[in-house]
C-alpha positions as CSV (number, residue, x, y, z in Angstrom):
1,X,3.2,-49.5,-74.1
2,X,3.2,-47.7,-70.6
3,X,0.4,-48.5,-68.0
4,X,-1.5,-46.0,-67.0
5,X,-1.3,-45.3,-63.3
6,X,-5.1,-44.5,-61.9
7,X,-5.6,-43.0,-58.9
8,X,-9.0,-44.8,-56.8
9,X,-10.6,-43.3,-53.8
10,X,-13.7,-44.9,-52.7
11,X,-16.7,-42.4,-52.1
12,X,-19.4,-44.5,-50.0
13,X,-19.4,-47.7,-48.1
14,X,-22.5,-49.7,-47.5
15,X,-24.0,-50.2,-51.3
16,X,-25.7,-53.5,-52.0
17,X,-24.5,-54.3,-55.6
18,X,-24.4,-50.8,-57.0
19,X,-25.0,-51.2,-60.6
20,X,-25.7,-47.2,-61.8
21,X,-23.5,-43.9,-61.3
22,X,-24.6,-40.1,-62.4
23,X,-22.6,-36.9,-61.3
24,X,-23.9,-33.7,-60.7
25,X,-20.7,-31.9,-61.0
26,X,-22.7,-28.5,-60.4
27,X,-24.1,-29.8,-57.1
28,X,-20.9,-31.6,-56.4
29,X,-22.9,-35.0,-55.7
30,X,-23.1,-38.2,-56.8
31,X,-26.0,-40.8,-57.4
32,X,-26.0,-44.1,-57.3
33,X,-28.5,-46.9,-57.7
34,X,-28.5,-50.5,-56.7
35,X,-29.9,-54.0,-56.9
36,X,-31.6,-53.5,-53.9
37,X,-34.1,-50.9,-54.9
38,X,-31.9,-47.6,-53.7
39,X,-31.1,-44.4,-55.2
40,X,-28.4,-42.8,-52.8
41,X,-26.7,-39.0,-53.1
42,X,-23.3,-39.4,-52.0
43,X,-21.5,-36.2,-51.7
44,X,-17.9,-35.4,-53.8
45,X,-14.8,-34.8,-51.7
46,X,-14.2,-31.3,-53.2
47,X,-17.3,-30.2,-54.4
48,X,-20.3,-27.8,-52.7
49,X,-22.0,-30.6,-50.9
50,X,-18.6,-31.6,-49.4
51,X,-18.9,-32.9,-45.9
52,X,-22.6,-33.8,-46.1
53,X,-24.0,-37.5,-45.2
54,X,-24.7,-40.0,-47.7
55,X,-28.4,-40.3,-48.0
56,X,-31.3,-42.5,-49.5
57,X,-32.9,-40.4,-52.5
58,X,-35.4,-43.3,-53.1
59,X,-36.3,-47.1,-52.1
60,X,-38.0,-48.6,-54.7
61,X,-39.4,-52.3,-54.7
62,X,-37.6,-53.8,-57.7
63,X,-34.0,-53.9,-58.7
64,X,-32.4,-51.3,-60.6
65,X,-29.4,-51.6,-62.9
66,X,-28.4,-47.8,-64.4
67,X,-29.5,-44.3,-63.6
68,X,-29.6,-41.2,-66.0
69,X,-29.3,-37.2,-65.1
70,X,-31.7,-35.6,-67.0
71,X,-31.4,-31.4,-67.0
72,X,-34.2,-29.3,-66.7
């Protein structure tokens, strides 16, 4: 069986145990959420909110370990 090659780029630095990753492909950004209580937008290389800053969405006091897009 052939392996796969996989391209990796990393999209943010600074996470505390990220545990939970959404996509908005139409807004071109990412969401993560962490141990530490954060929900961070980071945005994608090649998507509308290219060049933006990374920035905290929410801080919440407890851990959390997934995250969901819901559409509306």
């Amino acid at each position: 069986m052939r392996e796969a090659r996989r391209c990796r780029k990393g999209l943010a630095a600074g996470l505390e145990e990220a545990t939970g990753l959404s996509v908005d492909g139409e807004a071109g950004t990412a969401y993560t959420s962490a141990l530490d209580g954060h929900i961070r937008a980071v945005p994608l290389p090649d998507g509308p909110a290219a060049g933006q800053e990374s920035r905290d969405v929410a801080l919440l006091p407890y851990p959390l370990t997934g995250l969901c897009l819901l559409e509306q």
